[in-house]
SERO-4910 file (N, C-alpha, C, O; in steps of 0.05 Angstrom, whole numbers):
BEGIN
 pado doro    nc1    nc2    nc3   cac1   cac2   cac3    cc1    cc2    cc3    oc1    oc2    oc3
  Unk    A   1264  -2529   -979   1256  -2552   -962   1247  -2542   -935   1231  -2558   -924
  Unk    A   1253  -2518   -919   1254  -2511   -898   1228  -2484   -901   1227  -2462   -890
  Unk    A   1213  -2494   -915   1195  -2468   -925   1175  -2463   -902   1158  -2480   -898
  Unk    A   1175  -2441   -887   1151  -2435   -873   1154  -2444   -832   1142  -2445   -810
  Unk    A   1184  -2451   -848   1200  -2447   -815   1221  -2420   -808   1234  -2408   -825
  Unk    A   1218  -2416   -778   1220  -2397   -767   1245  -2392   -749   1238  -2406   -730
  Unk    A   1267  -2384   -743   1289  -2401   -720   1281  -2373   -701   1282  -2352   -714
  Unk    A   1275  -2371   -678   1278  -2362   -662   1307  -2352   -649   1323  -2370   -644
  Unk    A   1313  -2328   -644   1340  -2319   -638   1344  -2324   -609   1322  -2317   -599
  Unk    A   1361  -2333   -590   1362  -2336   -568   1383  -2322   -552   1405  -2318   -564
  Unk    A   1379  -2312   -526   1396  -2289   -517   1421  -2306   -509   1425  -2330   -502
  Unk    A   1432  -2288   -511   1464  -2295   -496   1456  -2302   -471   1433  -2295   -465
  Unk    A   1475  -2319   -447   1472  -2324   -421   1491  -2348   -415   1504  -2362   -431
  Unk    A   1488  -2348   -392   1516  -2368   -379   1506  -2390   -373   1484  -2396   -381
  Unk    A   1519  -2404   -358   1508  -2434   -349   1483  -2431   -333   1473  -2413   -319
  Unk    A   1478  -2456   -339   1444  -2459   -325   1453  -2451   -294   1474  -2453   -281
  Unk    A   1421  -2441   -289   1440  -2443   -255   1408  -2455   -243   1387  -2456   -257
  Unk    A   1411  -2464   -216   1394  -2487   -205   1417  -2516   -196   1441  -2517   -201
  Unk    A   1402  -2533   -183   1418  -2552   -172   1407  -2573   -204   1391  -2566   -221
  Unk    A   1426  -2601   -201   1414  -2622   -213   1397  -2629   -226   1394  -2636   -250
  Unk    A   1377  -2626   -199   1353  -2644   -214   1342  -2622   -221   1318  -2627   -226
  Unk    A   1346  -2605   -224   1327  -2578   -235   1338  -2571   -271   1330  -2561   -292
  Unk    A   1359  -2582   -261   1372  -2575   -293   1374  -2595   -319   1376  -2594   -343
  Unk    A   1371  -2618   -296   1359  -2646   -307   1334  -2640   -329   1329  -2644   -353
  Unk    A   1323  -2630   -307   1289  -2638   -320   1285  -2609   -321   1281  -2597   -300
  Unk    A   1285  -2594   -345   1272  -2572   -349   1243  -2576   -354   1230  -2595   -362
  Unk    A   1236  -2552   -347   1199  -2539   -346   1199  -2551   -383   1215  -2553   -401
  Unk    A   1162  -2557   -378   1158  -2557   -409   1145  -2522   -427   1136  -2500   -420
  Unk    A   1150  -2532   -445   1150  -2502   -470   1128  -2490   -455   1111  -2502   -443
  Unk    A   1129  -2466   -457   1109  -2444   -458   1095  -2446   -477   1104  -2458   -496
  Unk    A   1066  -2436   -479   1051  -2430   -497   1055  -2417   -517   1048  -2394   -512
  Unk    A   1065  -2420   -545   1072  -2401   -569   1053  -2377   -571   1029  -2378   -572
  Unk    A   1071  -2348   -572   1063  -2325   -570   1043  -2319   -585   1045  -2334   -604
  Unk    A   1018  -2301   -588   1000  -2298   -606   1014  -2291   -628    998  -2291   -646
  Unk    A   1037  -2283   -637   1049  -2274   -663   1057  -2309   -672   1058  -2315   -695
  Unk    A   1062  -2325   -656   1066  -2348   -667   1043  -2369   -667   1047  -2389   -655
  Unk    A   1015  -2364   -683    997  -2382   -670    996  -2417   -686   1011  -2426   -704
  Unk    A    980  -2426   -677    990  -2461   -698    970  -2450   -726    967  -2469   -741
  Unk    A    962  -2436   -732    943  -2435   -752    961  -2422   -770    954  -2424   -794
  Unk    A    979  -2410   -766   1004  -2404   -784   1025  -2427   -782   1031  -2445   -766
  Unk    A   1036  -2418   -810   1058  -2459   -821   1086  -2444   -809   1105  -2436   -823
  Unk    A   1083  -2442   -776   1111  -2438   -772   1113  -2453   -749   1100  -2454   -728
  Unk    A   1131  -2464   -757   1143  -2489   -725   1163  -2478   -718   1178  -2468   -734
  Unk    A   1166  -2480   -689   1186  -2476   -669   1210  -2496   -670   1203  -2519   -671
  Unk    A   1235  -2490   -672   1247  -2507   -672   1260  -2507   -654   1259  -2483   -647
  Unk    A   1276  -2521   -638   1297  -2527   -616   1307  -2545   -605   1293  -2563   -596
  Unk    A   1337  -2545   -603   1349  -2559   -594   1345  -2569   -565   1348  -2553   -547
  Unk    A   1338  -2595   -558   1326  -2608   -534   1349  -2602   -508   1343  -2600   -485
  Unk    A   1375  -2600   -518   1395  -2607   -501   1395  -2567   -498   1405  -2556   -478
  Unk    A   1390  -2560   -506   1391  -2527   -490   1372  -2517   -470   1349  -2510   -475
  Unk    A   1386  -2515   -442   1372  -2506   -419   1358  -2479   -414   1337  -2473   -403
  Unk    A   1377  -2464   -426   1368  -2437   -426   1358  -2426   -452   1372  -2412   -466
  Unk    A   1328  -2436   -458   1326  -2421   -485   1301  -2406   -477   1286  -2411   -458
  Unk    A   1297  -2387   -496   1275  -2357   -489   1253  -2370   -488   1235  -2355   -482
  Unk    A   1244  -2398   -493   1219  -2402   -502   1213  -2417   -473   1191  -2425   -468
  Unk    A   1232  -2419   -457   1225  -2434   -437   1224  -2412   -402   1243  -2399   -393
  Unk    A   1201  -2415   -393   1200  -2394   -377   1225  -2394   -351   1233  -2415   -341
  Unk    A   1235  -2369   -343   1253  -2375   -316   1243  -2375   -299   1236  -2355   -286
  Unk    A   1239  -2408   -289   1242  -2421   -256   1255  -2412   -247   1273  -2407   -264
  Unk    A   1263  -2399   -214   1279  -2416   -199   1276  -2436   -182   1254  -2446   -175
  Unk    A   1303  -2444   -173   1299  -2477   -172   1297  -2478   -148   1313  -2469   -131
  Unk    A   1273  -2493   -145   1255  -2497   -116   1278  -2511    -92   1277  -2507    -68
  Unk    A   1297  -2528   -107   1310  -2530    -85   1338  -2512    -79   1353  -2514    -60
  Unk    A   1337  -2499    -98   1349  -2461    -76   1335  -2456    -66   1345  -2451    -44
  Unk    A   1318  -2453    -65   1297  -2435    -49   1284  -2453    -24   1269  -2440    -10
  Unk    A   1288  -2485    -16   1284  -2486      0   1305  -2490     20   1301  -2490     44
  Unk    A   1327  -2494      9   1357  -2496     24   1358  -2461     32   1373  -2454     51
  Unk    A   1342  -2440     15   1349  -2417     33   1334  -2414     52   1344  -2400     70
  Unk    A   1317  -2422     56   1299  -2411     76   1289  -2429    100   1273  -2425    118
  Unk    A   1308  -2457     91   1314  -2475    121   1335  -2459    148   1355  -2445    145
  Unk    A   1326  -2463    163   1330  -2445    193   1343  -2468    210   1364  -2465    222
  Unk    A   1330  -2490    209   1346  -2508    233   1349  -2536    211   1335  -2556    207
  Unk    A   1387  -2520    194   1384  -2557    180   1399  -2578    207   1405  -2575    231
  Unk    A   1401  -2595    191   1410  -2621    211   1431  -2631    183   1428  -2630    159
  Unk    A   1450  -2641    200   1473  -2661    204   1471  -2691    199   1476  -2704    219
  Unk    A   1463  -2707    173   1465  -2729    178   1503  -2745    176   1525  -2740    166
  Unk    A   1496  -2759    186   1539  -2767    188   1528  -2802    181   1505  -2809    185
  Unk    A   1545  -2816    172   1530  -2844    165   1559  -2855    184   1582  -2847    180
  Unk    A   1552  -2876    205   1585  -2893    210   1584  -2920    212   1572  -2935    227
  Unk    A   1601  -2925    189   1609  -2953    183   1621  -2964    207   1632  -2950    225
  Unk    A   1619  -2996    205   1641  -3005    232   1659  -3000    222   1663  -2996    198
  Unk    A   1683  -3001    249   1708  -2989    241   1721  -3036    233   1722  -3055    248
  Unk    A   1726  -3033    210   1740  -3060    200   1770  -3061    207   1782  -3082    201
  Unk    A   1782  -3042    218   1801  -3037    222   1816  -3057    248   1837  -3070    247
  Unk    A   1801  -3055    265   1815  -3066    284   1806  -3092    283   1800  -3102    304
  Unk    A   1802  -3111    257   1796  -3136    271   1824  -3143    253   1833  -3131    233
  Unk    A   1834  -3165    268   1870  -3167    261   1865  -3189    239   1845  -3202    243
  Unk    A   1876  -3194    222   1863  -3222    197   1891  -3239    211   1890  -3263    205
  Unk    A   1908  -3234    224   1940  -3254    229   1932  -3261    193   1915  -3276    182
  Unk    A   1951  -3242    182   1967  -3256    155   1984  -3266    154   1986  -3289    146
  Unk    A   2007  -3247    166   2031  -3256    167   2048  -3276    190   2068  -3291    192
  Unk    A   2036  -3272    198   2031  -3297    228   2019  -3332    203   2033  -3352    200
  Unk    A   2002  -3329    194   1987  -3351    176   2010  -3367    154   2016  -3390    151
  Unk    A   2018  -3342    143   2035  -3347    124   2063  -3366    137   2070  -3389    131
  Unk    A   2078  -3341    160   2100  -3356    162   2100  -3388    181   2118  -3404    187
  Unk    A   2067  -3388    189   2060  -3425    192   2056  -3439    171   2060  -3463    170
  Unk    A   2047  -3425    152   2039  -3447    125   2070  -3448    110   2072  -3465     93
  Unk    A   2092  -3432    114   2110  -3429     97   2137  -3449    120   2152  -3465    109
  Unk    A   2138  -3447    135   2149  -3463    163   2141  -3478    178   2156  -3497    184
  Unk    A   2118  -3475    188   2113  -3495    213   2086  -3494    205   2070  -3479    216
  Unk    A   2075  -3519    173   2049  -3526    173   2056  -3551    180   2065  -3570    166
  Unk    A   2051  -3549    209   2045  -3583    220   2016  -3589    211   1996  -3574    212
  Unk    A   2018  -3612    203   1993  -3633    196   1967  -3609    184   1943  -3609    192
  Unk    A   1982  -3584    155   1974  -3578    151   1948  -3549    155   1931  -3537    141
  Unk    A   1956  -3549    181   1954  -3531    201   1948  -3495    195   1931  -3478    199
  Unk    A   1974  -3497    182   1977  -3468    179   1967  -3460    152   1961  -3437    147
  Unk    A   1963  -3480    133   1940  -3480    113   1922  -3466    114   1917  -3444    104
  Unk    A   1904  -3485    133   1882  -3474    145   1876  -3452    160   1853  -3447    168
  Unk    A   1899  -3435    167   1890  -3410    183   1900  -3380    159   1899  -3356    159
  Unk    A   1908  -3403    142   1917  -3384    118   1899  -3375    105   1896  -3352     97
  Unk    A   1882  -3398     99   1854  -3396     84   1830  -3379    107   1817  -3361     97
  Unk    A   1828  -3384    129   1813  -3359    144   1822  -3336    149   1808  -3318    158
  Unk    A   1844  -3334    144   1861  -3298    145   1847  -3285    117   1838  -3262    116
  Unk    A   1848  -3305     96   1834  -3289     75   1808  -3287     77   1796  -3269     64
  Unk    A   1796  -3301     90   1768  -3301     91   1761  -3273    107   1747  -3255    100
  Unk    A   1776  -3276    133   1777  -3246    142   1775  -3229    127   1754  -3217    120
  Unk    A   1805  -3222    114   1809  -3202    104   1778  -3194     72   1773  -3171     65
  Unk    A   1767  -3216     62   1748  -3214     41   1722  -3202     61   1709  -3183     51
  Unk    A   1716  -3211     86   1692  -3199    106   1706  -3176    108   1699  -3160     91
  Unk    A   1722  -3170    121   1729  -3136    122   1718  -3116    102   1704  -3096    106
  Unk    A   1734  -3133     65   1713  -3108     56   1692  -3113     51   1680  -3094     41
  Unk    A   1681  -3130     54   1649  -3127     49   1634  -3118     76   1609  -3114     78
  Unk    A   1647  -3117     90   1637  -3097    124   1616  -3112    139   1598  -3103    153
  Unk    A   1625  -3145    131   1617  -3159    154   1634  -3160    173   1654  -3175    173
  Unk    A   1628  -3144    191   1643  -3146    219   1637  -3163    238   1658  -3169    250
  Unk    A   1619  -3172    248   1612  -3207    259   1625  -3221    246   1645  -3226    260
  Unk    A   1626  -3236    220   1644  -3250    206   1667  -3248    209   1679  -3268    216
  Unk    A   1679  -3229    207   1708  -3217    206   1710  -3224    233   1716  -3247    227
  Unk    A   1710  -3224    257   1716  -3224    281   1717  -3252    288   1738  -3258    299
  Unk    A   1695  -3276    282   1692  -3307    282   1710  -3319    256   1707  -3343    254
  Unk    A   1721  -3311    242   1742  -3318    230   1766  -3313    231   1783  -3326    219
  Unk    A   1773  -3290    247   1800  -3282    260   1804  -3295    285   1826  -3298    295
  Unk    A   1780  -3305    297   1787  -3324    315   1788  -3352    316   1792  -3365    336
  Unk    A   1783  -3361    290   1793  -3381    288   1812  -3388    269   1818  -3411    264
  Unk    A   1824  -3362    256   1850  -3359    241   1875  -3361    269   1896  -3375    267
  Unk    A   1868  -3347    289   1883  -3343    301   1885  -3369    328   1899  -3365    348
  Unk    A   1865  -3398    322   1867  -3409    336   1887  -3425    326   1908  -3433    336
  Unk    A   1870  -3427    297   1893  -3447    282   1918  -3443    281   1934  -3461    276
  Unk    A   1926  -3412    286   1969  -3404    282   1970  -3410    312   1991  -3423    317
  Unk    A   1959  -3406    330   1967  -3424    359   1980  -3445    356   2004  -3449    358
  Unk    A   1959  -3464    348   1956  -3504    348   1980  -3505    333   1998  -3522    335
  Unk    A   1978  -3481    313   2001  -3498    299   2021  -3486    295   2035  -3489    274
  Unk    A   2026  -3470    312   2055  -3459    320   2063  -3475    344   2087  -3478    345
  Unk    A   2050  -3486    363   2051  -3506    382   2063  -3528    378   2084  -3539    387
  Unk    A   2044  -3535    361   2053  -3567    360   2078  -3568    339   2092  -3589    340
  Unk    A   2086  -3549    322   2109  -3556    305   2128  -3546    321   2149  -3559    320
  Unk    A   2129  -3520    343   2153  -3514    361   2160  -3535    384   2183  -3537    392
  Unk    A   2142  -3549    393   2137  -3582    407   2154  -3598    389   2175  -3608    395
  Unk    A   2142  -3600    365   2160  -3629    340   2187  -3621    342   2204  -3639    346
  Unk    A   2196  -3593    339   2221  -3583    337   2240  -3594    359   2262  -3605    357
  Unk    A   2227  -3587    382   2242  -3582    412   2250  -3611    416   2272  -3616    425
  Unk    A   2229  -3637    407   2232  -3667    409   2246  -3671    396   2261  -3688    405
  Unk    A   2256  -3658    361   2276  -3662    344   2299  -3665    365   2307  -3687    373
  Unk    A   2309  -3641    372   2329  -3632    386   2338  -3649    406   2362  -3656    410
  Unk    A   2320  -3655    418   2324  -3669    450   2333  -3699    439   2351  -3711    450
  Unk    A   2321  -3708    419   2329  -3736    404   2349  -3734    398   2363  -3751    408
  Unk    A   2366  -3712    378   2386  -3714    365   2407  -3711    391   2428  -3725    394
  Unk    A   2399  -3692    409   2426  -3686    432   2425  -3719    447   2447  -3730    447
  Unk    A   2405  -3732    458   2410  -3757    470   2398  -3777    450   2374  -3778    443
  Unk    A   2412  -3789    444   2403  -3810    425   2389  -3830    438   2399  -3836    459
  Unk    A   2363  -3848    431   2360  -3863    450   2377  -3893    448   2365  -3913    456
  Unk    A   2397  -3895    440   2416  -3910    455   2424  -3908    477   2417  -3925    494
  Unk    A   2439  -3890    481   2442  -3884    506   2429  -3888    534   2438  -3886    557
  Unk    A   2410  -3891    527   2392  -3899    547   2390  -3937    553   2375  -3946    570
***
């Protein structure tokens, strides 16, 4: 079945060497040797996934060679904002929504602490900053006004207004 095919012997050798894209995309075939011409019934055969085979000429890889002979590289650095310092008040949020959600209050600064914290990672930092401030208006108002309801509790229960 295999009549009039040929396997080519291939040398020993180690891993491809070259960067990536060089090893990615190997060079195409060489020209078959005059001992192998198409007018004779012999086909080349080879495995596509082999980098190093004799039939394929040795490149080297243009980008060794231009990383050697760069003289002045440069430094790129990429900087994200820093998300770090914008404060989301979670725990501030929570223990108003969990204690002192006056008139629902602390609800609402609960639900913008997360909103913060979801802008953080997506590295809206304008966002993140206008939602921590009004996370953090809302645990004000309403740490206020329920430490106010409290203090009136108190002052009621110590003088009753009978007494008066």
């Amino acid at each position: 079945p295999f009549e009039g095919v040929a396997w080519t012997p291939r040398p020993p050798h180690g891993p491809p060497q070259g960067c990536f894209a060089c090893i990615a995309k190997p060079p195409a075939l060489r020209q078959a040797s005059p001992i192998l011409s198409p007018s004779s019934a012999v086909y080349l055969m080879e495995s596509k996934s082999c980098k190093g085979d004799s039939l394929r000429p040795a490149v080297p890889c243009k980008h060794l060679v231009e990383k050697k002979t760069m003289t002045n590289p440069t430094t790129v650095i990429e900087i994200y904002p820093d998300t770090t310092e914008v404060n989301d008040y979670y725990l501030w949020s929570i223990f108003n929504f969990v204690y002192l959600n006056f008139c629902c209050l602390g609800f609402i600064a609960l639900a913008y602490s997360l909103k913060v914290r979801d802008k953080k990672l997506l590295n809206d930092l304008n966002g993140a900053v206008e939602d921590a401030k009004t996370a953090r208006l809302f645990n004000i108002t309403s740490s206020a006004l329920a430490t106010f309801c409290i203090i009136l509790i108190f002052i009621f229960l110590r003088y009753p207004l009978t007494d008066y």
